[in-house]
Structure formats: structure tokens, C-alpha cells
N, CA and C atoms as a LAMMPS dump frame, in Angstrom:
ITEM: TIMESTEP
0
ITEM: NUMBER OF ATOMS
336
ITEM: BOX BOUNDS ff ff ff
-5.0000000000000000e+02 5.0000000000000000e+02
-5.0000000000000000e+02 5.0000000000000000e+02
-5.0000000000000000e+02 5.0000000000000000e+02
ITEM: ATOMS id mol type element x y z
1 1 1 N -38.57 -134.927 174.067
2 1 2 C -39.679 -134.683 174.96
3 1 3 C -39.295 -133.671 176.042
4 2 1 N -38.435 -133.713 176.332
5 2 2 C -37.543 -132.741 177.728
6 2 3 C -37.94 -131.704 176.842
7 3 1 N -37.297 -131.213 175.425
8 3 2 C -37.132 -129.861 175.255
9 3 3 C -38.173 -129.309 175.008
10 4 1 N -39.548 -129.77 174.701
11 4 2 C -40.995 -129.582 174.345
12 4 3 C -41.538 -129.234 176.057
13 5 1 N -40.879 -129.712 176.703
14 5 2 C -41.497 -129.735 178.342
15 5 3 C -41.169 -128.158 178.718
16 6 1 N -39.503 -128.136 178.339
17 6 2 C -38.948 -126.962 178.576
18 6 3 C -39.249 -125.843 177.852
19 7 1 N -39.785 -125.395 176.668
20 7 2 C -40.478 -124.788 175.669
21 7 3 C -41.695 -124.518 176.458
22 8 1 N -42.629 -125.601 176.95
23 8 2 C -44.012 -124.926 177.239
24 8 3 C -43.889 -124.349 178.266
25 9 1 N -42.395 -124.537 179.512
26 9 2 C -42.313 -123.597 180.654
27 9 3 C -42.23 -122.179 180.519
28 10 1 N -41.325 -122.161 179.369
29 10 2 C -40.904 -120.985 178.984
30 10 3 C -42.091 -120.364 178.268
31 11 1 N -42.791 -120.516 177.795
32 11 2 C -44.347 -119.579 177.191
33 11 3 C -44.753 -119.593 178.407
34 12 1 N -45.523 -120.458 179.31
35 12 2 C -46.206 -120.52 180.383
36 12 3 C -45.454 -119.225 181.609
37 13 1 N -43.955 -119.196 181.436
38 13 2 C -43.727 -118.051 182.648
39 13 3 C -44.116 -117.094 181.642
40 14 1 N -43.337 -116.569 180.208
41 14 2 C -43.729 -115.203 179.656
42 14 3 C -45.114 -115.124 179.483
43 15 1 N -46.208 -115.883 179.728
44 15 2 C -47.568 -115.635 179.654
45 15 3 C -47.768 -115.075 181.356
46 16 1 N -47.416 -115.569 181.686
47 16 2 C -47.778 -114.815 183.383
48 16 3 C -46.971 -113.394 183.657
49 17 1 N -45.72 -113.168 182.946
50 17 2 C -45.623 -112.192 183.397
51 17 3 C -46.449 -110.269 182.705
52 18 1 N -46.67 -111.391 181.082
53 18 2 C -47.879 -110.549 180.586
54 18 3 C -49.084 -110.055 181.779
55 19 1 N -49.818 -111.449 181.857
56 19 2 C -50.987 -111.481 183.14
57 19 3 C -50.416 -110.392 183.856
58 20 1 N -49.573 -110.608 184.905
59 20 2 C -49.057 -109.235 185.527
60 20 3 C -48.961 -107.881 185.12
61 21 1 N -48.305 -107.988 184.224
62 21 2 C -49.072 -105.978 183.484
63 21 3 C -49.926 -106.286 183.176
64 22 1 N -51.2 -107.273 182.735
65 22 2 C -52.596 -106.531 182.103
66 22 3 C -53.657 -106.688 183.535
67 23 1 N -52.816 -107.098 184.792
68 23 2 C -53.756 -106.728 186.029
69 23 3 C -54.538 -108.281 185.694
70 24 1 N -54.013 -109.005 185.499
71 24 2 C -54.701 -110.458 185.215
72 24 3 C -55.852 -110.356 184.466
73 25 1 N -56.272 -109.653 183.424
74 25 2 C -57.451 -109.092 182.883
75 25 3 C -57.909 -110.755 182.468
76 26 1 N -59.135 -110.805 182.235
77 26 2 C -59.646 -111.964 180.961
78 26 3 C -60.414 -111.849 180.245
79 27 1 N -60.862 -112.614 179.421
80 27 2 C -60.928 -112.919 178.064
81 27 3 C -59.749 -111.622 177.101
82 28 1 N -58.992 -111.858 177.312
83 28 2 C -57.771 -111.034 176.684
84 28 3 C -56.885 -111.787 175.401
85 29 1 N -57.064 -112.849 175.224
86 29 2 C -56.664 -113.528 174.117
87 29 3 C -56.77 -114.317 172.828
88 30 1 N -56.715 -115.033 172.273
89 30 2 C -57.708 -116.063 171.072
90 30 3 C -56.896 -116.602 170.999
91 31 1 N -57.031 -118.167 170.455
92 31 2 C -56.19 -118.983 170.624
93 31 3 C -54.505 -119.323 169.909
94 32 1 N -54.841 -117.935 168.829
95 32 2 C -53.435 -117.91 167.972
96 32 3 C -52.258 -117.548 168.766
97 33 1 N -52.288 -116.721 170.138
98 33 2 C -51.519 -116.22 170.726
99 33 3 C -51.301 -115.995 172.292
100 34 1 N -52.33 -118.007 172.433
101 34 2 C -52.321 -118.318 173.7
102 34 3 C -51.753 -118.972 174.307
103 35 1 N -51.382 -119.382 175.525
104 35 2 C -50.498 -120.168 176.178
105 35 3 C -51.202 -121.788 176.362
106 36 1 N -50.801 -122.932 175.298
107 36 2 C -50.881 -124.22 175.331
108 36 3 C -51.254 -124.883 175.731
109 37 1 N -50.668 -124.568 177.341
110 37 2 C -50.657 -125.228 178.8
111 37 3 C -51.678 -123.77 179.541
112 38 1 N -52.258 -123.279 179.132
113 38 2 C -53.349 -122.519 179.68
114 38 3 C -54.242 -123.463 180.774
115 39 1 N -53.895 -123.043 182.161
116 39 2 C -54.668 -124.193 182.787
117 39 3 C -56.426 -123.234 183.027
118 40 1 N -56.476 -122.124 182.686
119 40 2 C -57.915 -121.253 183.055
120 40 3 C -58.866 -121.333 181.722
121 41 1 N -58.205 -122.478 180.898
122 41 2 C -58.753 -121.443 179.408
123 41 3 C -60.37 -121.07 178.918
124 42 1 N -61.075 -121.937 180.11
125 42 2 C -63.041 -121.686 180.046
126 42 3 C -62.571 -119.913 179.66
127 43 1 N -61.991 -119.613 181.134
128 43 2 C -62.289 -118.151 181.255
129 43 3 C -61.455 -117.387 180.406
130 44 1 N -60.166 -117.73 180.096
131 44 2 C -59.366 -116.566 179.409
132 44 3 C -60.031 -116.627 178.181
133 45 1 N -60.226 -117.65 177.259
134 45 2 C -60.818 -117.51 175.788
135 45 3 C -62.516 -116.953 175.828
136 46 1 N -63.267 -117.501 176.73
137 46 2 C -64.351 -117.199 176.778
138 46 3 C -65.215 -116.181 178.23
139 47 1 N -64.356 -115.55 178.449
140 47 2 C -64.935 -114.671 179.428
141 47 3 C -65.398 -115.066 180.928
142 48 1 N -65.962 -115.878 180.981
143 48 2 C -66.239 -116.529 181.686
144 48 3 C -66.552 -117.892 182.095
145 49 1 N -66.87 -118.645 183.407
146 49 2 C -67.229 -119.778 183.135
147 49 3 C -69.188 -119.954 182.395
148 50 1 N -69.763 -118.875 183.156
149 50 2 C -71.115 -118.659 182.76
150 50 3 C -71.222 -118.642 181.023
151 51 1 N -70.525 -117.751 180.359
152 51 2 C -70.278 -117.639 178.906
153 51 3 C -70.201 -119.392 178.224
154 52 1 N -69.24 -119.938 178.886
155 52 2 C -68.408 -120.579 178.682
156 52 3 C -69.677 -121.774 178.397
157 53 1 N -70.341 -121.921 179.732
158 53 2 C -71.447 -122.765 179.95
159 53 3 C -72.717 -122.714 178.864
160 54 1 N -72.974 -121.175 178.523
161 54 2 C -73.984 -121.063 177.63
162 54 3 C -73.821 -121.447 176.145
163 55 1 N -72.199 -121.128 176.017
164 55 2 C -71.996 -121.299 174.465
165 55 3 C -72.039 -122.897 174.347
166 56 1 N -71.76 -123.914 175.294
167 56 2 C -71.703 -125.472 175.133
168 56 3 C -72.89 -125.929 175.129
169 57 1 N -73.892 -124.947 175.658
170 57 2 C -75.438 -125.275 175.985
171 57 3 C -75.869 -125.378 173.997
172 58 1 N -75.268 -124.18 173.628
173 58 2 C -75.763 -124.167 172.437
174 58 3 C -75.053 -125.03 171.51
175 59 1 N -73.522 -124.765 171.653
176 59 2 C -73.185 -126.668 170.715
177 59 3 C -73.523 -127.752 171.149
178 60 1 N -74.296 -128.391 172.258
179 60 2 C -74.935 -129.538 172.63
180 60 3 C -76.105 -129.669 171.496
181 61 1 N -76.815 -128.178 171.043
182 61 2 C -77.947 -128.05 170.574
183 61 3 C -77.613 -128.438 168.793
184 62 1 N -76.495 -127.613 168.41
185 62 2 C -75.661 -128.15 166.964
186 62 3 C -75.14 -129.269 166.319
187 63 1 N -74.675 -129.518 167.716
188 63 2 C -73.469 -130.722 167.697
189 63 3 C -73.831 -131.554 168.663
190 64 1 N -74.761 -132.303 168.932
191 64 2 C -75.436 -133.158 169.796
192 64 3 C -74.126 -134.744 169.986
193 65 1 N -73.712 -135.023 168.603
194 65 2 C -72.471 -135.649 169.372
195 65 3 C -71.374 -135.309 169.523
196 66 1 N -71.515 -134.296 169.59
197 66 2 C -69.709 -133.658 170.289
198 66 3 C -68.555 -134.122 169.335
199 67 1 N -68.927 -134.088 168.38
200 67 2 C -67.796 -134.321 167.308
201 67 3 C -66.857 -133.139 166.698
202 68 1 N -66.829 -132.042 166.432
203 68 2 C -66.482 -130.802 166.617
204 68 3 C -65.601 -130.419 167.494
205 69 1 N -64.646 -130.692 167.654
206 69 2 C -64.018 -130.151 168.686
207 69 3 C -61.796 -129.666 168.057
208 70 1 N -61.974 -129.008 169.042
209 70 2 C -60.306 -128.886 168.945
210 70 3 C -59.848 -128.436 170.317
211 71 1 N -58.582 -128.698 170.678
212 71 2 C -58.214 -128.387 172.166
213 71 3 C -58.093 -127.055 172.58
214 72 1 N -58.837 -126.853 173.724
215 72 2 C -59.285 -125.697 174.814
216 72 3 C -60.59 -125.353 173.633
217 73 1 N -61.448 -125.816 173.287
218 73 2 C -62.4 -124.932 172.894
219 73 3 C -63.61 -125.822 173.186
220 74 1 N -65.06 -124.869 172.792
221 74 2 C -66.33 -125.074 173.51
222 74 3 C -66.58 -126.957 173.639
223 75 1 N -66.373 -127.561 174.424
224 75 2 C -67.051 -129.194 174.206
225 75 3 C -65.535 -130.262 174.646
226 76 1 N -64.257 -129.436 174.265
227 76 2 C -63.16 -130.194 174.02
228 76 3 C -63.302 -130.642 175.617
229 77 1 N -63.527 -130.201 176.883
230 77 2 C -63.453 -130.522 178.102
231 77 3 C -64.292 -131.931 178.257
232 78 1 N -65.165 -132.387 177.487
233 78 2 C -66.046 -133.598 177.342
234 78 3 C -64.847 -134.729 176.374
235 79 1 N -63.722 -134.433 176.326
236 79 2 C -62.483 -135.422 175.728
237 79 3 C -61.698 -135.431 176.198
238 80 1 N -61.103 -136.587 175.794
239 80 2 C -59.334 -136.417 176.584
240 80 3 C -58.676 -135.757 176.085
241 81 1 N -57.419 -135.729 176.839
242 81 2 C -56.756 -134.992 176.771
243 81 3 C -55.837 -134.857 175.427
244 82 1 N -56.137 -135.717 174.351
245 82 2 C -55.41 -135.927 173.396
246 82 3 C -56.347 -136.089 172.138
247 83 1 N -57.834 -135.687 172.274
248 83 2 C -58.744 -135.769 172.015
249 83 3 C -59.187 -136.764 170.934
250 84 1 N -59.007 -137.537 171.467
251 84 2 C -58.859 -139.182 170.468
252 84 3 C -60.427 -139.431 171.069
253 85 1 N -60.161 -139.655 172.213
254 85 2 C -61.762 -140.063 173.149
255 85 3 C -62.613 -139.588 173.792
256 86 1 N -64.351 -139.402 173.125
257 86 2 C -64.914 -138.506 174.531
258 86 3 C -64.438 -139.398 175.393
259 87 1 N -64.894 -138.879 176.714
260 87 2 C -64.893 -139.36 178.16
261 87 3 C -66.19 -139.674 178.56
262 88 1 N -66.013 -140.922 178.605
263 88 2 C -67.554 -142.095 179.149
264 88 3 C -67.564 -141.753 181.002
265 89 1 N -69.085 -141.482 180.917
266 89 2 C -69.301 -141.782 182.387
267 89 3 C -68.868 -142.775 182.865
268 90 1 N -68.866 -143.186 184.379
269 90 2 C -68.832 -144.257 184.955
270 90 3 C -69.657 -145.389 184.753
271 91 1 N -71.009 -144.887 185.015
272 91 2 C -72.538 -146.03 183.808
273 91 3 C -72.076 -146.714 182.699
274 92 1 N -71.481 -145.567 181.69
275 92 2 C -71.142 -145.956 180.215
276 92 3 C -69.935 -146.907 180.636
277 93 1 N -68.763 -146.957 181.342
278 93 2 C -67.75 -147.424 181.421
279 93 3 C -68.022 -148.867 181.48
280 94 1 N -69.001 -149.132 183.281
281 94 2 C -69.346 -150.249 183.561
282 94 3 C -70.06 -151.13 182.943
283 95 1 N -70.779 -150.408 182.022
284 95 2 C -71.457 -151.35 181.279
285 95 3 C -70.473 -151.996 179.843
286 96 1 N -69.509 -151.333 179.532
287 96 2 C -68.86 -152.075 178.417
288 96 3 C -67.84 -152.732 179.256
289 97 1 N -67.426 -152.503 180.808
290 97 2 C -66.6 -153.779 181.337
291 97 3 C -67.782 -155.006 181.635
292 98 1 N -68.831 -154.925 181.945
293 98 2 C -69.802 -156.025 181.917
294 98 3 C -70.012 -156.818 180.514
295 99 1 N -70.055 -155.78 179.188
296 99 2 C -70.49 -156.43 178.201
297 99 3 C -69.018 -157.286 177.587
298 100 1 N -67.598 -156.87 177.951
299 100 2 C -66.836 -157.691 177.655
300 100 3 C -66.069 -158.795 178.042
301 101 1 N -66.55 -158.365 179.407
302 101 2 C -66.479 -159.846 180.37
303 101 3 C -67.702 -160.986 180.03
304 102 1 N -68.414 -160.635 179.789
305 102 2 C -69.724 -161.6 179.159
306 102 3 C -68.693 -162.265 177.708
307 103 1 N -68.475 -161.056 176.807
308 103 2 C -68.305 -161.441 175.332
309 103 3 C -66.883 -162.506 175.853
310 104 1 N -66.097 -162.156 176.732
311 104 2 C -64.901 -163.07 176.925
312 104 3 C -65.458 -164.739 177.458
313 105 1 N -66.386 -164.338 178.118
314 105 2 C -67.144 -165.74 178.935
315 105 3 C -67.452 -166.623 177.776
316 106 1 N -68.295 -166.162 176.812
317 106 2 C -68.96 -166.878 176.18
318 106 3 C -67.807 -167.374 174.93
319 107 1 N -66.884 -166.901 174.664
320 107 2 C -65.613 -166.81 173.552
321 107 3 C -64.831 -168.541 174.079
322 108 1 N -64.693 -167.905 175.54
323 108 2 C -64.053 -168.946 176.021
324 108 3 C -64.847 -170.181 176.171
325 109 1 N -66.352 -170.255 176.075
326 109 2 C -67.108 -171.366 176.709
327 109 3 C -67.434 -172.441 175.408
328 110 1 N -67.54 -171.642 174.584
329 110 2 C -67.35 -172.042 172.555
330 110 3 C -66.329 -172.764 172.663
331 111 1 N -64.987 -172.361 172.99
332 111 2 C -63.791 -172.411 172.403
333 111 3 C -63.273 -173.915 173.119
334 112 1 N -64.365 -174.094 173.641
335 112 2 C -63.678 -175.061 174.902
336 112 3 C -64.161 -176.496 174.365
């Protein structure tokens, strides 16, 4: 794990010192020959955040459940970070800690 840590430092500085000669330009890359740990990547892959916003407008419209995805690209920001799980609102959250504190109540009230 150390040497994977130390690996992504080392892309992450030679990606900045690129940035520095290209005058920090963006959308300058695609993802075959991007930096991992890209913490900007709305803007470097997609131009902008506005771009960025319109193209998700339109996979909301494709892909209504956000199933489609791969990391740094259009929707992946609606998952974790390991993209196992979208990410539930707070609403969505509270209501499945309500519905399993109920399902535990009633488990235990049977059981008894």
C-alpha cells in the first residue's frame, strides 16, 4: 500500500510539472494519460464545470439510474469513492436507519 501511495505521488508531481509548461491549460487530456489522483477532473477531462454539468444533464436523461459509470467520468461524482455505492441523500439515509430500527424492534419483539 505505501508503494501504490508513493507511485501516485510521483505521477501527481510529473503531472504538475507538465501543467506548468502547458500554462495550466484545460481540457488537455483523456483519461488514458491522466493523473489518477486528478483532484480538478470535472474540468481537465471536460472543459469545464458548465460542460461538465450539461453532459450529466443529458446522462440523467439516458441513464436515469446512474448505473453507467467509471471513475472521474460524467455521473461517477453521484458514487463513492470506490464506486460500489451511489451516495444516498440524507432523506434516503434516514429513512433506511428508521426502517431498520423498526425491522430490529419487531425481530426482537417475535423472538421474545
Amino acid at each position: 500500500m505505501e508503494t501504490q501511495k508513493l507511485i501516485a505521488a510521483d505521477i501527481t508531481s510529473r503531472i504538475q510539472i507538465l501543467d506548468t509548461l502547458s500554462n495550466n491549460a484545460l481540457f488537455d487530456s483523456y483519461l488514458n494519460e491522466a493523473d489518477p489522483n486528478e483532484p480538478n477532473w470535472k474540468q481537465r477531462y471536460f472543459g469545464s464545470q458548465a460542460m461538465y454539468d450539461r453532459l450529466k444533464s443529458i446522462k440523467q436523461v439516458v441513464d436515469p439510474q446512474g448505473l453507467f459509470i467509471c471513475k472521474h467520468w460524467v455521473g461517477s461524482d453521484d458514487w463513492t469513492s470506490d464506486l460500489n455505492c451511489p451516495i444516498l441523500s440524507i432523506s434516503i439515509k434516514l429513512s433506511l436507519t428508521w426502517s431498520f430500527i423498526l425491522m430490529e424492534f419487531f425481530i426482537l419483539k417475535t423472538s421474545v
